[in-house]
N, C-alpha and C positions, 0 to 999 in steps of 0.2 A: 376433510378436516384441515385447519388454520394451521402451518407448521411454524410459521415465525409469527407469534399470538404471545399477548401477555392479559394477564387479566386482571381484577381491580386491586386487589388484594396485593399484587406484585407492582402495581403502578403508584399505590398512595405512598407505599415503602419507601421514601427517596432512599436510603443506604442502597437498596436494591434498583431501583430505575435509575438512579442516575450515572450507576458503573455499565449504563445498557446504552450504546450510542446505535444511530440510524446515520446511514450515508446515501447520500444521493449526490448521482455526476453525471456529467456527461463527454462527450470527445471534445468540447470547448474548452474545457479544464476547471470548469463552473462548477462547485458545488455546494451542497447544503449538508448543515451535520450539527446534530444537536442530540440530546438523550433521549428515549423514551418518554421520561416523563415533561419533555418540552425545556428543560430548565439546561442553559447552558451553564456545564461545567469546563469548560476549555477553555481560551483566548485563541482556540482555531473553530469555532463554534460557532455558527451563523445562520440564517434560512439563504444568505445569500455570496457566496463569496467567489470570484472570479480573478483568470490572470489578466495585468493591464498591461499592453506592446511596451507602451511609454516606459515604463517601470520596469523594463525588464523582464517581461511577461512574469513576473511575482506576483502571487496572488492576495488578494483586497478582499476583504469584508466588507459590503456595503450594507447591508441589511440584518442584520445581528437578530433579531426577532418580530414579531407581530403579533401583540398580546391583544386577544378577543375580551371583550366584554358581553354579558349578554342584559338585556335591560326585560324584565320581564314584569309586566304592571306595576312600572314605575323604581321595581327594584332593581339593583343593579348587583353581578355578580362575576368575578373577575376571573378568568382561567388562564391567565399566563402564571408565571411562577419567575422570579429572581431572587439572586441571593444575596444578600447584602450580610456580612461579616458572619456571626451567625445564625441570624435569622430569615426565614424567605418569604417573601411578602410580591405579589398575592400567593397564597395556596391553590390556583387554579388546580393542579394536581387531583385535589382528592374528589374531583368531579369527575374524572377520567375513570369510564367502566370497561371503557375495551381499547384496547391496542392490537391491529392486522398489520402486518405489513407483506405479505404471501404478492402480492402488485407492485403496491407501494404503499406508504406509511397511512394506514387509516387510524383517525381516533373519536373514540365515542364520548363526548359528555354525558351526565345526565346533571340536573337542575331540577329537584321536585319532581314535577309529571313532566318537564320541555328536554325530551332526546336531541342532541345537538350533534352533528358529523362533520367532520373536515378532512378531507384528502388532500399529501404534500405530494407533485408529480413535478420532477426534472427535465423541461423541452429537451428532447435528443441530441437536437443540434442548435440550441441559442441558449445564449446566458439567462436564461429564462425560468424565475422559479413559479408553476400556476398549482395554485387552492382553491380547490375545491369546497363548500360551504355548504349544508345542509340543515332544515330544522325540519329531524327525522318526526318529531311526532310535540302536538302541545295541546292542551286543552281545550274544546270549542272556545272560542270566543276571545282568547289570549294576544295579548297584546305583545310582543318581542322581535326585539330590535338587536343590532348586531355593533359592537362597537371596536373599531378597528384602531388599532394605537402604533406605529412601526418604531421602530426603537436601530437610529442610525450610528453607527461608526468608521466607515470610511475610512482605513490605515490597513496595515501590511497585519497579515493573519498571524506575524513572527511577536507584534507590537502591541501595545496597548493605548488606550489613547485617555484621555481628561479634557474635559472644558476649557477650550480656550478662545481667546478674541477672533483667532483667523478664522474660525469655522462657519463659512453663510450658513444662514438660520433659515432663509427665506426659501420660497419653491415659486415654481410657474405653473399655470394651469395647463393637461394634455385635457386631450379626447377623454373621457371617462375616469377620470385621476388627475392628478399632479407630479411632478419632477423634482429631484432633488438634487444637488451639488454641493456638497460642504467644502471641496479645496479644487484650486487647480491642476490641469491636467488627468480628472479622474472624469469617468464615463458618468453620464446621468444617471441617477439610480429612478427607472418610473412604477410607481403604482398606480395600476388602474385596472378597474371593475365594469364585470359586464352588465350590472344593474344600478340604477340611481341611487346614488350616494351621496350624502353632505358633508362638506370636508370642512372643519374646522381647523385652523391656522393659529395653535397656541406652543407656542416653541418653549421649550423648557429641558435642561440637563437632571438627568437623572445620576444621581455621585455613589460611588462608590459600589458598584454593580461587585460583586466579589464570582470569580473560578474556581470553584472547589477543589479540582484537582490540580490546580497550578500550584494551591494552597499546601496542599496536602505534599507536594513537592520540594515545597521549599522557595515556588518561582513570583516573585509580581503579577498579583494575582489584581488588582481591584481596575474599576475603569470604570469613566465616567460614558453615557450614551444619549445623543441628543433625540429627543422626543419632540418634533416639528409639530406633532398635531395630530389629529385623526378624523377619522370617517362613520358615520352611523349612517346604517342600511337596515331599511324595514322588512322582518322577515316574515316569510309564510310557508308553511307546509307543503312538500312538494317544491317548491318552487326555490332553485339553490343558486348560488350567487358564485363566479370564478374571481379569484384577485391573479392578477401578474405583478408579478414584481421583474423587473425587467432590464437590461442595458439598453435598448430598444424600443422606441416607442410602436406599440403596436395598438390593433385596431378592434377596441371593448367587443365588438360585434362575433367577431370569431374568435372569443374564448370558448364555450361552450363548444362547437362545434371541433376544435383544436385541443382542449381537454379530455373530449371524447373519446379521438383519434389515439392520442398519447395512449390513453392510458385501454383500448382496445388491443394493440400492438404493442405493447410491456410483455413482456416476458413474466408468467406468475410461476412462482419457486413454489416447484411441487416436494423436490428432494434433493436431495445433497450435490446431484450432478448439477442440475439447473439452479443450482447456489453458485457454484463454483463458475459457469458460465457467466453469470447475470455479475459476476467479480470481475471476470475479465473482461466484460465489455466496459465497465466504469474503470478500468485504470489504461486504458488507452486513449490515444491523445492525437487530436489534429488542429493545429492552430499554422496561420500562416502557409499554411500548404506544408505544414512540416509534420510528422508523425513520428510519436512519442510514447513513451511509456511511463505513467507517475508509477514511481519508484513505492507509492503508498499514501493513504490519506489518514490524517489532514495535512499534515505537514510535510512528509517527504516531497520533493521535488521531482519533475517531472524531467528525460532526457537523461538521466546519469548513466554513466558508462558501463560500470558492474552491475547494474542491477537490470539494464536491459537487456546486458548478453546474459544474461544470468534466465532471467524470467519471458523470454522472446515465443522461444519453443513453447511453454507452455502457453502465453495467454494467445496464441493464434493457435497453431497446428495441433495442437490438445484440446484444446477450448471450441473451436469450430472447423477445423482445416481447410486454413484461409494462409495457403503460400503467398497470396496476393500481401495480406496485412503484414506475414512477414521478411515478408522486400522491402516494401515501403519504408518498414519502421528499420530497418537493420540501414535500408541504404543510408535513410536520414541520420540515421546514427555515424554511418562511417562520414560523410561530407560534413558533417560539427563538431568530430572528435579527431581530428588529422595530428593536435598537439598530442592527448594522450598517446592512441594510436604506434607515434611514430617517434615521438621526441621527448617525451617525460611525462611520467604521471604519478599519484600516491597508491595506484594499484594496480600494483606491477603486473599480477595474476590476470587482470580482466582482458587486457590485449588477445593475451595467447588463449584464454577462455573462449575466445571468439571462434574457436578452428570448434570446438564442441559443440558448439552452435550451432555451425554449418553442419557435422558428423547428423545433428539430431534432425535437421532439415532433410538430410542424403536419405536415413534411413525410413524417414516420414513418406515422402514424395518421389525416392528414388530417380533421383535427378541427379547423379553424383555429375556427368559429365557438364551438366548447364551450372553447376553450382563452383564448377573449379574454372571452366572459362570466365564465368562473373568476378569471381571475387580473388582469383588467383593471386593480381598485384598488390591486393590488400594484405593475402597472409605474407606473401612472401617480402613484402614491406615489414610486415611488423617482425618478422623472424629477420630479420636483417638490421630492423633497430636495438637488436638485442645484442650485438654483435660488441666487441671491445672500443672503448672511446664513444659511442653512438647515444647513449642516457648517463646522466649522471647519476640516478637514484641505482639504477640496477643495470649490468653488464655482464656477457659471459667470460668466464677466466680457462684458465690452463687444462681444467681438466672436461673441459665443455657445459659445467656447470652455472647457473645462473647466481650471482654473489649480488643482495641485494641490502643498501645501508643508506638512510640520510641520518644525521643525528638527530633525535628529539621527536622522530617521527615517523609514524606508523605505515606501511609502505604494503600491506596486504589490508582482507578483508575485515580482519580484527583488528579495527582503526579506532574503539574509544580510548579517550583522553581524561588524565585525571589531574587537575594540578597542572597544566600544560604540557604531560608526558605522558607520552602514549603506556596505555596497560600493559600491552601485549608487542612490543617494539618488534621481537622476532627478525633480528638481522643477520644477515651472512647468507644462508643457503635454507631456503623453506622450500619442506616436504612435497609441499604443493605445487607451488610455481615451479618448481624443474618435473613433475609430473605434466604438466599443461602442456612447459616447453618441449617436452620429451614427444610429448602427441601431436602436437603440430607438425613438429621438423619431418616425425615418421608420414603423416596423413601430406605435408606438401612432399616431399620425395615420392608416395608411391602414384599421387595425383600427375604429379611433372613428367615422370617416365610413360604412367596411360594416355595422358591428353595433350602434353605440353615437349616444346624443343629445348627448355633453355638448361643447355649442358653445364655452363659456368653455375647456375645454382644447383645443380645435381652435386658436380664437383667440390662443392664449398660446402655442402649441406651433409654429407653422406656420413665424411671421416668425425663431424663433429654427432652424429646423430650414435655411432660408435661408439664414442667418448663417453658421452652422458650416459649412456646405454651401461658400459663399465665401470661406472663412476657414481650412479646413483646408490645402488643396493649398498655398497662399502659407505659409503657416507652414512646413508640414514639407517641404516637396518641396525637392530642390536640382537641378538641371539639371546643373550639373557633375559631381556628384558619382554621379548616375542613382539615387538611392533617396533612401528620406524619412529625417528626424532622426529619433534615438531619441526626444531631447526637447529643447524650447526653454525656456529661463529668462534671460529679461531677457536678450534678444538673442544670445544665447548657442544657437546649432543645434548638440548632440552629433551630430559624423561616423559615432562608432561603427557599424557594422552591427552590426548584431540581428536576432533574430527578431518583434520586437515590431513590425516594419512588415508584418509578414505579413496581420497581422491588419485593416489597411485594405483591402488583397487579399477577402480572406475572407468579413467581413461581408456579408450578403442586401444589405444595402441601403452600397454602399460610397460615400466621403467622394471616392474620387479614379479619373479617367479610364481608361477600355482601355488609354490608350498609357501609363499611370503604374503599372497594374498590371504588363503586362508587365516595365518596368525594374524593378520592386522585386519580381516573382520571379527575373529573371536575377541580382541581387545576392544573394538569398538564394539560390537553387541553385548558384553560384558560390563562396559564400563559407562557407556554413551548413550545406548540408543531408549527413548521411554517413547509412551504415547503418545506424546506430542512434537515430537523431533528429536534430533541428536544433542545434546548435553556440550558444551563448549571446552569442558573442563571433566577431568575424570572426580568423582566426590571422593576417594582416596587423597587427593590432591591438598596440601593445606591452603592453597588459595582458592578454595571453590568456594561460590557463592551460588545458594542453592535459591537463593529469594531476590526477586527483581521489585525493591520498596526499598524505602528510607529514601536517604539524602539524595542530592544528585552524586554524590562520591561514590554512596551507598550502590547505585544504580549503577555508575561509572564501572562501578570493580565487578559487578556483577554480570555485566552486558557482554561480556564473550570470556568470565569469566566460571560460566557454570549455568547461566541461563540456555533454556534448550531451544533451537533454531530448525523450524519445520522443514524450509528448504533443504536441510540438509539429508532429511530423510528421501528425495526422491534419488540420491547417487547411489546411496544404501538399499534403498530398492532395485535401482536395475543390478548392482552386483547379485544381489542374492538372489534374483531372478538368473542370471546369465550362470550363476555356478550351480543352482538347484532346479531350473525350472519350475513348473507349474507345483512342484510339491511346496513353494513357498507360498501359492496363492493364500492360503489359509492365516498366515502367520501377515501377509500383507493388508488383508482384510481387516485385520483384528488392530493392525494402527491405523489405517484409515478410520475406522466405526471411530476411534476418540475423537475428531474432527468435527465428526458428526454430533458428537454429544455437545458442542461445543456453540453451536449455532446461534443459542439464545444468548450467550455472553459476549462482553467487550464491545464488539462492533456486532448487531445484530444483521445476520446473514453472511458476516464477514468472517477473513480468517486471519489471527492475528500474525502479527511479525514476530514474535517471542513468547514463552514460555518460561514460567518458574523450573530450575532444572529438579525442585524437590517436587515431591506429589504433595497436592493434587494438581500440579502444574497449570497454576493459574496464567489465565493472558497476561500481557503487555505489547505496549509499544504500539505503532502504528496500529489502528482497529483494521484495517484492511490494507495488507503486503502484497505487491505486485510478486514479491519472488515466495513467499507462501502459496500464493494462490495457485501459482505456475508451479511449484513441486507439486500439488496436489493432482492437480491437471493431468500431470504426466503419471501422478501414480494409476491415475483413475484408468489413463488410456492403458496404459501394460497391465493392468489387471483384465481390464478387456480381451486383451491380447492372450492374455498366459488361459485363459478363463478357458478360452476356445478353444485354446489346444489340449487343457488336458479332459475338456469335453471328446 
């Protein structure tokens, strides 16, 4: 049975298909991402969009769509779909009788008696998007023809673009298609077909293409799309045609033969683990010899600091246990981030995160000796730029604590901005970051005395590891209130519950007591935790915001201010694994399965970056999170784990 399946009824509905997005990627950083029902609603929305060196490896739209026509004795019937203000013209759509994507994205026309098929498949390793073409079934004697229309835009996925003089209109002829270039310094975008085609060369701007959901935002939503021209190919039953769309010219002759391949060696989602897998292979990244982690598609970026110490562990050593992919990705990481790392950054937290990292690697692959000789100069580097005088955002003071402030700006993981000032500023001393810091200094101390000589960072590390150690619990603990501060600034303890106190829970080496843990997961499972992650903000709270819609302010005040965040549930699982064992399997299960329920929305197969923190906890945000997918991962592997043992 089809798990990721829509059917006609769900497909003609746009309210319904078009909140349903398809993602395809690959380790190039190429990918394609449009709705179900084919109609781009984004302005990151494309059959084709890739990073360009030149530009900063930022990622470019070249190919925004490819609307089929079919011509069937003489009549002619349109299946692409766009939206122009409010109206969508064509209605291709309500032809669509089946939607698979269990491989990759299959879609079924029908037209009268002519069953029409087309397969979208992502080359593995080239900017390459190949379609597959089918006419499943048509009436003896039927005449039908296939008309191919590409609809180009060429600009940054951030951007929109209009009609204008600079844009060449013209193309060149390849091997079995044509090439296109509308500006300088941008890659050739080539179409070309493994069967005989007639390319007609009629250039014309299509105005006012409208994004439904940018709309619906509040964001610049419309954009014009130059239409060069198209292709008509004679079709016949059985007998199905590939298109590439390509950065690449490559060779019509071995599409079939290369389509095959692909899509024999795809990975087909049978269930929710091999969902999860088939995630982590499209958010990893090799370009230039460098490896990467997109932080989330369509838009997030790929290489960012927090989000790949964040999400590392899970999309290798959970996902397939591949120590190999995470060296590669973690070293590239430390050689590109040497400024945060060492000398200033807006998150503060992700540095010292890094030693958790490692903790989750030791305990994977039991390599604690090969993994402190490797990267030993790194931690003891970044615990050393923490030191007095060494950052200006954040420094540690008198009582070994880390005191972190820039004005006007957000310096942890709760970094939205509303109005130019951050929501959640949280200066002075956060709960979190001296729990990080508290774990590294203990893990490089006990690391340095097993494997290493260097006395002077014993000496310098020890009395301050003391410090924090006595200085934590009196800072953030409140006895009345049973849970620690978010954060302290010049006397000042925020009450707020958060999820950010989890994290002294969590840590290998924690800052506070058995009996302080306990209180501070009863307030977090009390106040935080639902089925779809931990809640940002407690709903007692008069600033919570249980709905992630409306304005972008609307959204702004929302986004870590009550909206639930998945990732946060995998630190929340291993504590309650680590204090109840395998008696928690049951209760861990039972938030996993909402994940599962969850499949066919937002991003379809994907898992989203956020969560409404009210029920029914709808998606948002990114369709597919590299640091969701990677909590999930690692729940899936300790359920495996706990599973066994209490078998």
């Amino acid at each position: 049975m089809a798990l990721l399946k829509f059917n006609k009824k769900e497909l003609v509905n746009l309210s319904y298909s078009t909140r349903r997005e398809i993602i395809l990627a690959n380790r190039t950083g190429a990918y394609c991402n449009t709705s179900i029902s084919l109609c781009n609603t984004r302005k990151y929305h494309g059959l084709l969009a890739v990073p360009i060196d030149c530009f900063g490896e930022n990622k470019y739209i070249l190919l925004s769509s490819l609307d089929e026509s079919l011509v069937i004795g003489g009549r002619q019937f349109n299946l692409g779909i766009h939206c122009y203000g409010d109206v969508y013209e064509p209605r291709g759509h309500k032809y669509i009788i089946d939607f698979n994507a269990d491989v990759t994205p299959e879609i079924t026309y029908k037209v009268g008696d002519v069953v029409f098929r087309k397969r979208l498949l992502m080359a593995p390793d080239a900017e390459e998007l190949l379609i597959e073409y089918e006419l499943v079934s048509a009436p003896e004697g039927s005449n039908v023809s296939l008309i191919l229309k590409p609809f180009l835009s060429f600009r940054k996925i951030h951007e929109l673009t209009h009609e204008n003089s600079e844009a060449r209109t013209g193309y060149r002829d390849v091997n079995g298609g044509v090439a296109y270039n509308l500006y300088n310094g941008f890659p050739d975008l080539f179409l070309q077909i493994n069967r005989k085609a007639d390319y007609r060369h009629l250039p014309d701007w299509y105005r006012g293409i409208t994004y439904s959901d940018e709309y619906r935002r509040g964001f610049d939503c419309r954009e014009d799309l130059l239409v060069p021209g198209n292709f008509v190919i004679k079709l016949s039953v059985g007998k199905g045609l590939i298109v590439s769309a390509s950065t690449k010219e490559i060779d019509p002759k071995s599409l079939t033969k290369k389509f095959k391949s692909y899509y024999e060696h795809r990975s087909t989602v049978t269930d929710y683990e091999s969902m999860l897998k088939m995630n982590a292979e499209n958010l990893k990244y090799v370009r230039g010899g460098r490896h990467k982690i997109t932080a989330g598609f369509s838009w997030l970026y790929a290489g960012l600091l927090r989000e790949t110490i964040a999400a590392l562990p899970g999309l290798t050593l959970y996902a397939n246990g591949s120590t190999k992919d995470f060296e590669l990705i973690l070293d590239d990481l430390i050689a590109a981030e040497q400024e945060r790392l060492y000398h200033r950054t807006t998150q503060v937290e992700a540095p010292l995160q890094l030693t958790d990292t490692l903790q989750q690697y030791i305990r994977f692959a039991h390599n604690e000796k090969h993994v402190w000789n490797k990267y030993k100069d790194v931690l003891k580097g970044i615990l050393r730029s923490y030191l007095p005088g060494r950052r200006n955002e954040i420094q540690m003071v008198s009582n070994g604590l880390l005191w972190a402030r820039l004005p006007h700006r957000a310096l942890t993981w709760m970094n939205a901005y509303c109005n130019g000032e951050p929501v959640t500023e949280r200066p002075g001393f956060q709960v979190e970051v001296n729990a990080f810091w508290y774990n590294a200094i203990c893990f490089a101390l006990e690391m340095e005395k097993k494997y290493g000589n260097d006395s002077e960072f014993i000496a310098q590390f020890e009395p301050i590891r003391e410090k924090v150690l006595a200085n934590y619990t009196p800072t953030f603990w409140n006895e009345r209130w049973g849970y620690l501060a978010d954060y302290v600034y010049d006397g000042y303890a925020d009450p707020a519950v958060r999820p950010n106190q989890l994290y002294a829970a969590y840590v290998e080496y924690s800052p506070i007591s058995e009996e302080i843990i306990a209180k501070v997961m009863k307030s977090v499972r009390d106040e935080l935790v639902t089925a779809r992650g931990l809640r940002t903000l407690s709903p007692r709270n008069p600033a919570y915001k249980g709905v992630y819609e409306g304005s972008q302010i609307d959204r702004d005040l929302a986004y870590q201010q009550g909206s639930c965040w998945t990732f946060l549930l995998a630190p929340y699982v291993v504590v309650i694994f680590k204090m109840f064992g395998s008696a928690m399997y049951k209760k861990v299960e039972h938030l996993s399965e909402g994940f599962q329920e969850d499949y066919a929305k937002h991003g379809v197969g994907c898992f989203s970056e956020l969560y409404d923190g009210d029920p029914p906890h709808e998606p948002h945000g990114a369709i597919s999170s590299a640091m969701s997918t990677a909590a999930l991962l690692r729940i899936n592997y300790l359920m495996k784990q706990y599973k066994e043992e209490k078998l």
